[in-house]
C-alpha positions as CSV (number, residue, x, y, z in Angstrom):
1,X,-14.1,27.9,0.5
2,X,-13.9,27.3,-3.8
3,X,-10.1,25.9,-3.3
4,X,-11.5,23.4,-0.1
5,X,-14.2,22.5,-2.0
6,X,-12.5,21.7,-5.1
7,X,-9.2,20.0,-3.3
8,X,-11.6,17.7,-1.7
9,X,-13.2,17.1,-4.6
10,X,-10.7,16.2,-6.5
11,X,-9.4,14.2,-3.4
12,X,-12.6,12.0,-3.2
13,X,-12.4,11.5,-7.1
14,X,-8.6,10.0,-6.2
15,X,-9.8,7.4,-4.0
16,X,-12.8,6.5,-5.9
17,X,-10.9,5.5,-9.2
18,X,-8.8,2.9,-8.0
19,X,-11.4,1.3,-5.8
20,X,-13.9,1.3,-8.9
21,X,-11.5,0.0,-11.3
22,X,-10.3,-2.8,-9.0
23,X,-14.1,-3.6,-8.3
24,X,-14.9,-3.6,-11.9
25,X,-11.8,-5.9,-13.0
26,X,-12.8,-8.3,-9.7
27,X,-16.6,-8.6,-11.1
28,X,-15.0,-9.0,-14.8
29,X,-13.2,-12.2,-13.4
30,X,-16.1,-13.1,-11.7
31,X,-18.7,-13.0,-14.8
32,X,-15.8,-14.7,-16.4
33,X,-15.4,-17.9,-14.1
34,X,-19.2,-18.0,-14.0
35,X,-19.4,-18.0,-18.0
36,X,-16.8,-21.1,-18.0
37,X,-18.4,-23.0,-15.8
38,X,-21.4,-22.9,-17.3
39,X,-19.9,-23.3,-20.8
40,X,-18.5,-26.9,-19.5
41,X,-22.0,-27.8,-18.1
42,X,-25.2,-26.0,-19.4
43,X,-27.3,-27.8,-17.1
44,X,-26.7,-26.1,-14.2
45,X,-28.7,-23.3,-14.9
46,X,-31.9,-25.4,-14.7
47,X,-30.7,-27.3,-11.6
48,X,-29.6,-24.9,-9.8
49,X,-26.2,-25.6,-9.9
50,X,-25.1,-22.0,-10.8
51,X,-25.6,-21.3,-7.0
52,X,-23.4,-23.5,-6.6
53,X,-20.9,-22.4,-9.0
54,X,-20.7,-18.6,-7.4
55,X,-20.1,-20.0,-4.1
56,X,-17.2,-22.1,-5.7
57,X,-15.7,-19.1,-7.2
58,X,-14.3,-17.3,-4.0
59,X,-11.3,-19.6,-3.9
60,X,-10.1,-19.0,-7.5
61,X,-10.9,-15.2,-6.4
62,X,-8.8,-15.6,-3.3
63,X,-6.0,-17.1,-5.4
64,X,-6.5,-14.2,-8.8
65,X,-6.5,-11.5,-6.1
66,X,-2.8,-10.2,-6.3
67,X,-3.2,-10.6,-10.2
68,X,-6.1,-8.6,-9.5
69,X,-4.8,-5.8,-7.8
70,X,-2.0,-5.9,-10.2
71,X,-3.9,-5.7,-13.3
72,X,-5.7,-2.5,-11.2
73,X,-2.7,-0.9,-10.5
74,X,-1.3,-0.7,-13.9
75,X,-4.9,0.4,-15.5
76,X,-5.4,2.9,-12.6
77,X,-2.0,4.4,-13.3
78,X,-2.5,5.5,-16.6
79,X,-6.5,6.5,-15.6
80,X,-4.7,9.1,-13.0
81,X,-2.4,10.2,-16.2
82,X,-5.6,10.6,-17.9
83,X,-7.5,12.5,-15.4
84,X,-4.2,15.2,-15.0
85,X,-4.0,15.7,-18.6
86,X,-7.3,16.8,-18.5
87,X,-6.6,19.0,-16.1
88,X,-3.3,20.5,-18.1
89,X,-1.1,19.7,-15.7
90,X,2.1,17.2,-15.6
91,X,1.6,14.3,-14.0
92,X,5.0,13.3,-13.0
93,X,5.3,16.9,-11.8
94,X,2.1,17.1,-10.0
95,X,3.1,13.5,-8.0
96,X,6.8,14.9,-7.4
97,X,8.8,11.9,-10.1
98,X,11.9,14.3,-9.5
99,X,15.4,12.4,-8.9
100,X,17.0,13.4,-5.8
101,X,20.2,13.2,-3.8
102,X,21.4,9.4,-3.6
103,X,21.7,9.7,0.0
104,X,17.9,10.0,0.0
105,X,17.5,6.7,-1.6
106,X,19.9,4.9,1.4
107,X,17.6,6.2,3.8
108,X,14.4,5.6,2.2
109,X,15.6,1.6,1.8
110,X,16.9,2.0,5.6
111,X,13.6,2.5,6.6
112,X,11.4,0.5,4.4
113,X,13.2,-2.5,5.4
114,X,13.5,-1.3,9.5
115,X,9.9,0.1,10.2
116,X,8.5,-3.1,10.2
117,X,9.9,-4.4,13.2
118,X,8.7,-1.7,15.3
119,X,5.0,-1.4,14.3
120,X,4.5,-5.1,14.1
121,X,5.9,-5.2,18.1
122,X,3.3,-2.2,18.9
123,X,0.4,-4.1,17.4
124,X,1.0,-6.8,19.2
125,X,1.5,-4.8,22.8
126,X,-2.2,-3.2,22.3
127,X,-3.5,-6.1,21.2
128,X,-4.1,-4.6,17.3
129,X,-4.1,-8.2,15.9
130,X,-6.9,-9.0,17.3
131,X,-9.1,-6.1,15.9
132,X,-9.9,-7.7,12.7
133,X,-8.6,-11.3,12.6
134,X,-10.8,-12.3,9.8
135,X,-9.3,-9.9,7.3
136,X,-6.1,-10.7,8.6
137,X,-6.7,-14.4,7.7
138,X,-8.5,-13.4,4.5
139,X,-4.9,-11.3,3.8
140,X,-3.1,-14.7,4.5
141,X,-5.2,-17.1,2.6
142,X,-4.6,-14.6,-0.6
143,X,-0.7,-14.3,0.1
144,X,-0.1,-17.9,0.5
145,X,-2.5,-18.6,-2.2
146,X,0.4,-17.4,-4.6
147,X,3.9,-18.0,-5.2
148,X,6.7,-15.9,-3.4
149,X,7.5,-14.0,-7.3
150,X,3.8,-13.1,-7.4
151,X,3.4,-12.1,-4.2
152,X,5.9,-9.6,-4.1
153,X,5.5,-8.4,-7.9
154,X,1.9,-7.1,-7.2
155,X,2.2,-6.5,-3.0
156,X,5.5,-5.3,-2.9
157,X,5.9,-3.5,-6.1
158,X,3.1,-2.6,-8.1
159,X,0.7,-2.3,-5.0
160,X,3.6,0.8,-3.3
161,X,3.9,2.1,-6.4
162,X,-0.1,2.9,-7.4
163,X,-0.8,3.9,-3.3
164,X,2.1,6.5,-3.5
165,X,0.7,7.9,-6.8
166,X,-2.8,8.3,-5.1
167,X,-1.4,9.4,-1.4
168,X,1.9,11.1,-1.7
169,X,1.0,11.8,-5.0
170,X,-2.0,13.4,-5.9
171,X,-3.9,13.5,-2.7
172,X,-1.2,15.3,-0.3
173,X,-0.3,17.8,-3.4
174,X,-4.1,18.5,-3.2
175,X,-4.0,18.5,0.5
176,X,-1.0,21.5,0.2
177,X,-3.3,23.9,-1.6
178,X,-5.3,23.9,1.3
179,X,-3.8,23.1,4.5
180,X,-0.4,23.4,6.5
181,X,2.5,20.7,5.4
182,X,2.1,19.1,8.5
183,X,-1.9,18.6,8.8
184,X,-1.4,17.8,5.5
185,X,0.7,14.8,6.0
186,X,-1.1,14.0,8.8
187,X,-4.7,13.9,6.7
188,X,-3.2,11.7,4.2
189,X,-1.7,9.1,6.4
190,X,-4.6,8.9,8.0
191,X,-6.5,8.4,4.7
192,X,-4.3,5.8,4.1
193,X,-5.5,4.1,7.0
194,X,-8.9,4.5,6.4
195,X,-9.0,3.3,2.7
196,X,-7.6,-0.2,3.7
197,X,-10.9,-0.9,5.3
198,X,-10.1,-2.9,8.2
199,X,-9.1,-1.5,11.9
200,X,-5.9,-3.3,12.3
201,X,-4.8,-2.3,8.7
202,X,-6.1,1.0,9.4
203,X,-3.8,1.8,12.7
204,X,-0.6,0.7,11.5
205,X,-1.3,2.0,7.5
206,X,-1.8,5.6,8.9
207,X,1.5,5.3,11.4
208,X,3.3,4.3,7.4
209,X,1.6,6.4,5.7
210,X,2.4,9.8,7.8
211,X,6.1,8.5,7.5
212,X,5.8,7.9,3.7
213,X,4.0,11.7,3.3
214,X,7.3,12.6,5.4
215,X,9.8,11.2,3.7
216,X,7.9,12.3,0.1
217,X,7.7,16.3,1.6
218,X,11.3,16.1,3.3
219,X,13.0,14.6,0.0
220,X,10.9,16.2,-2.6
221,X,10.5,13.4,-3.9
222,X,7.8,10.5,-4.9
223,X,10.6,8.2,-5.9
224,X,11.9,7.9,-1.9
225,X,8.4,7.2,-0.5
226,X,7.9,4.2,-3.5
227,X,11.2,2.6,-2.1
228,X,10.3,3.1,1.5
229,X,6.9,1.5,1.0
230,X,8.5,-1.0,-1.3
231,X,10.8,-2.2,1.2
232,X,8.3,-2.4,4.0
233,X,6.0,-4.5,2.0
234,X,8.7,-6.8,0.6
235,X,10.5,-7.4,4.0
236,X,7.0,-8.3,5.5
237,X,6.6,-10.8,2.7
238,X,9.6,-12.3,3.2
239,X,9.7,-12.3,7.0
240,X,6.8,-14.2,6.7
241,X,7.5,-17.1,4.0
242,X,11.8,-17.2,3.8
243,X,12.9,-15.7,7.0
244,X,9.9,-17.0,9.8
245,X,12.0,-20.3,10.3
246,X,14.9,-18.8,10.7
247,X,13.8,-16.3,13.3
248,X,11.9,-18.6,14.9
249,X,14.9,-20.4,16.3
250,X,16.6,-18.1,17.8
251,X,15.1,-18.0,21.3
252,X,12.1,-15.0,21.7
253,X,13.8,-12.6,24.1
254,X,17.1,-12.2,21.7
255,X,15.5,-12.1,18.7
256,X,13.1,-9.8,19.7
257,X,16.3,-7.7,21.8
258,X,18.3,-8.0,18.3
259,X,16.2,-7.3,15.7
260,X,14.3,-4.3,17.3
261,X,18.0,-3.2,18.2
262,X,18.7,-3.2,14.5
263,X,15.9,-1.4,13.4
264,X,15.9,1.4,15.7
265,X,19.3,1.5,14.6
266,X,18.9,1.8,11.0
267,X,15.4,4.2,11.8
268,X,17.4,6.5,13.2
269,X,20.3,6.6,10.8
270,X,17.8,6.8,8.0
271,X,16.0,10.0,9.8
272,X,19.3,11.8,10.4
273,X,19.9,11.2,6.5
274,X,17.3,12.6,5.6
275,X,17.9,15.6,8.2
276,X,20.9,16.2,7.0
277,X,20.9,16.2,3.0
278,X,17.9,17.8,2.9
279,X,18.3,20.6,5.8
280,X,18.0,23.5,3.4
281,X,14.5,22.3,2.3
282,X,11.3,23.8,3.4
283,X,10.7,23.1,7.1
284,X,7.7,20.9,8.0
């Protein structure tokens, strides 16, 4: 009962640090906007103007999220250094930094870029979208707020690259003192889910994340889950501001027909990597 207690401790602790530190840096920015705007006009504290002047700071928010996050990400990274060095242990060993057979890394990339496809075609058939619009139009608004080079430096790098220290990382080595391999994958990906906070997110994050705490178990490896979630993320940025046009004029049932045809392909060729390189390793 000790080792539960303290795994889930330590588990809770995890998710709490990056959510405090991206709160904290957001309400930072916030005080910050406030204090210039009332540096260029005093008066609005008497006139009530500094109402005003919180209401007109959610766009700049909107647009300073990804720099946000980013700024959170790098800050968190070295707080979750911190807080294993207190615990004498090695960080990059505790979150599995180890290299790993090259064939690894093709089929990490094979599925990053071709697992999109499939769970973006399953949320639409049950109707997922529609779950939480609002937060996927919130999402949107902050995406296109910023350019393409933003966009993917904080979502499709640095955002991968903090989750997998938390979930693959710390949380499912945690999760292995306690549990079976598989329930332990399971539990994280479903974490995952939970900690984006919005149903639709929630769904299709878990469906990733079990992969991700897959791949990371199966290779041995933290590196292959950072490129598979890397690759997700990116090619969902760029399916939706370089490539939407283009796939948007090839008529619905072939594109649809092709590209899911593609990515099945290249999900199953990135599995059977992975099975094979890595068939002596423990079973899960």
């Amino acid at each position: 009962m000790k080792k539960i207690l303290t795994a889930s401790g330590f588990i809770l602790l995890y998710l709490a640090v990056y959510y405090i530190i991206t709160s904290n840096i957001t309400v930072f920015f916030l005080l910050a906007y406030l204090i210039k705007e009332v540096i260029s006009d005093p008066a609005m504290i008497s006139n009530g103007g500094f109402a005003y002047a919180l209401r007109g700071s959610i766009d700049p928010l909107i647009k300073a999220t990804i720099l946000l996050q980013s700024i959170s990400a790098v800050v968190s990274f070295f707080a979750y250094w911190f807080i294993s060095w207190a615990r004498k242990q090695n960080f990059f060993q505790v979150c599995t930094f180890k290299k790993t057979h090259p064939a690894n890394y093709l089929a990490s990339v094979l599925l990053g870029i071709s697992l999109l496809l499939p769970i973006s075609l399953l949320i639409k058939l049950f109707s997922i979208d529609k779950l939480s619009s609002d937060s996927q139009e919130l999402m949107n608004s902050i995406i296109n707020g910023n350019s393409l080079f933003i966009a993917i430096l904080g979502i499709g790098i640095l955002a991968p690259i903090i989750e997998e220290v938390i979930f693959r990382g710390l949380i499912l080595t945690e999760l292995k003192k306690i549990t079976a391999i598989p329930a332990a994958i399971i539990i994280q990906g479903m974490l995952f889910g939970i900690y984006h906070g919005n149903l639709q997110q929630a769904i299709y994050a878990s469906v990733l994340g079990i992969v991700l705490g897959y791949v990371c178990v199966k290779t041995g490896s933290l590196f292959c889950s950072i490129l598979v979630h890397i690759f997700f993320n990116t090619t969902s940025l760029l399916m939706d501001r370089v490539f939407s046009e283009i796939v948007s004029e090839v008529p619905n049932g072939a594109s649809s027909v092709m590209f899911l045809s593609v990515s099945i392909t290249f999900i199953f060729a990135g599995f059977t990597i992975l099975q094979v390189i890595n068939r002596n390793r423990e079973s899960i």
